[in-house]
Steps between C-alpha positions, in 0.01 A plus 500: 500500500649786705610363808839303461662193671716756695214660636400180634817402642523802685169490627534166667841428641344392792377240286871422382584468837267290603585228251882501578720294350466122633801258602506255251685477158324568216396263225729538201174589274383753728489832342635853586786325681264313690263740593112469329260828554152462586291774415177540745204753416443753815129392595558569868745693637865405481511502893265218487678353127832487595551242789216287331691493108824459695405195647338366170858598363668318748289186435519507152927555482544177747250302201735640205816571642511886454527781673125684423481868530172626592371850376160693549450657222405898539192447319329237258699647175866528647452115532412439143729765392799310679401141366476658157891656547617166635502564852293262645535112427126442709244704605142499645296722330110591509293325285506801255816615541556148431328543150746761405782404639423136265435779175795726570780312758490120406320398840381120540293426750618200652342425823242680773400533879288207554185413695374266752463227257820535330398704184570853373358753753272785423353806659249836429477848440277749610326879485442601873416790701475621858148534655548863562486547147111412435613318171295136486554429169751542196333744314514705753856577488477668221677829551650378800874504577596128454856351563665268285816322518709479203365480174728212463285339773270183428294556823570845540420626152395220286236379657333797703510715154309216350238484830457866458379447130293202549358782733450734170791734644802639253813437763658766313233739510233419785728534773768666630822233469742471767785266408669462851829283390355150713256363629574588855531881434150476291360342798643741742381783289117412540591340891598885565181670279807590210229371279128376456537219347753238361668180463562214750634112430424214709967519624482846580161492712702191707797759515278779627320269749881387635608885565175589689350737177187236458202401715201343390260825382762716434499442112172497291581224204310608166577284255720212540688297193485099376844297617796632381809317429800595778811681362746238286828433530681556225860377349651745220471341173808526375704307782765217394306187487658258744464786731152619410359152521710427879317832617161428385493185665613627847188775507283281395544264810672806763317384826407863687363289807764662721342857425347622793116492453435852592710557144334234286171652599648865426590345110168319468671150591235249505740192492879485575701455185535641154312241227568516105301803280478560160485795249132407404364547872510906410328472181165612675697800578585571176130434401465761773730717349356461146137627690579812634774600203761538681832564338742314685849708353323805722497365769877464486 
């Protein structure tokens, strides 16, 4: 993994700020002198992730007694990368950066966004186009510019790699790959004709409609993925028990009803609270994983 901790910390001290220190005293088992660090993947863009994660932070320090220090990670890898060194005591990562950070970085999932009906939330990928294009189906991309996300990306890699070879397409040979970093700047690259083709989630399409860069009929939707289970939150492994099991039980009851709804629709929010998850819910991603032989340790 190339891209440190420090990278990330100087890419987002906005973030820092926005998670300043709170008034209260710090429970003794708190760790880093009362300080925990919560990791977040970028899949919007931090302008949108930092007041939204602050607050979460906020909520979540009053439930434990902590001071929580919020960080958007500079891309899907620097987050994994930082859990792995240490950094990071919690952190919400995609469902397959989730899978590697649990091989490589001692991630649990512990707890999800829920739905309407109080259980773990869940949400889709895509392969779109733009009408001016003339593609109406998947095959027809081939040799097309396409934009990506992040290869470390569940709905921005994952899954639209394996919708282009259900199509009969090689995604490392049919097309010409864009990765674009996030979802938003994949978006934005076919949204300004950057690219033919590419990916597009279920959040991000909310996030585009919110800025004023969707209308109905401007996006041509291809092929369109089964459920997917939303992004876990994860505890570090190796955390001091008493601790560890103090933490857990805060985000799996935080109550995120005092989010505004225009941000619980841009993260996909269905309900208004975080519910308990568990390692197994991503074993269809692995399955997915296993399908389309990916090696996970390049990705980092």
């Amino acid at each position: 993994m190339k891209l440190t901790f420090r990278c990330m910390l100087m890419a987002t001290a906005i973030t820092a700020a926005a998670a300043a220190p709170s008034a209260f005293a710090a429970n003794a088992d708190c760790p880093n002198g009362g300080t925990v660090r919560f990791g977040v993947e970028p899949f919007d863009t931090s302008a949108k992730l930092v007041p939204i994660y602050g607050h979460i932070g906020k909520l979540l320090g009053e439930k434990i007694g902590c001071d929580v220090q919020v960080y958007v990670a500079t891309n899907y890898n620097a987050e994994i990368e930082a859990m792995r060194n240490g950094k990071l005591e919690v952190g919400e990562f995609g469902p397959l950066g989730y899978v590697l950070a649990h091989q490589v970085a001692k991630a649990e999932a512990v707890a999800a966004f829920a739905d309407k009906d109080g259980k773990p939330d869940h949400y889709w990928a895509s392969l779109v186009t733009t009408p001016n294009t003339g593609i109406k189906t998947v095959a027809e991309i081939k040799g097309h510019t396409f934009a990506f996300s992040d290869p470390a990306s569940t709905s921005g890699h994952l899954f639209p790699a394996y919708g282009l070879r259900k199509a009969g397409l090689d995604p490392d040979k049919d097309i010409k790959a864009l990765y674009a970093g996030s979802h938003t700047a994949s978006y934005e690259a076919l949204y300004n004709h950057k690219v033919d083709a590419g990916e597009l989630n279920s959040e991000q399409l909310e996030s585009a409609t919110q800025r004023g860069h969707y209308k109905e009929g401007d996006i041509v939707f291809l092929w369109k993925s089964d459920p997917i289970p939303t992004d876990p939150i994860t505890v570090r492994g190796d955390l001091p028990e008493g601790f560890k099991k103090r933490l857990i039980a805060a985000l799996q009851t935080l109550d995120l009803s005092s989010l505004p709804e225009a941000d619980r629709k841009i993260m996909g929010l269905g309900g208004q609270r975080f519910v308990p998850q568990t390692d197994a819910a991503y074993d269809g991603i692995r399955d997915l994983v296993k399908t389309l032989n990916i090696d996970l340790e390049k990705l980092s």
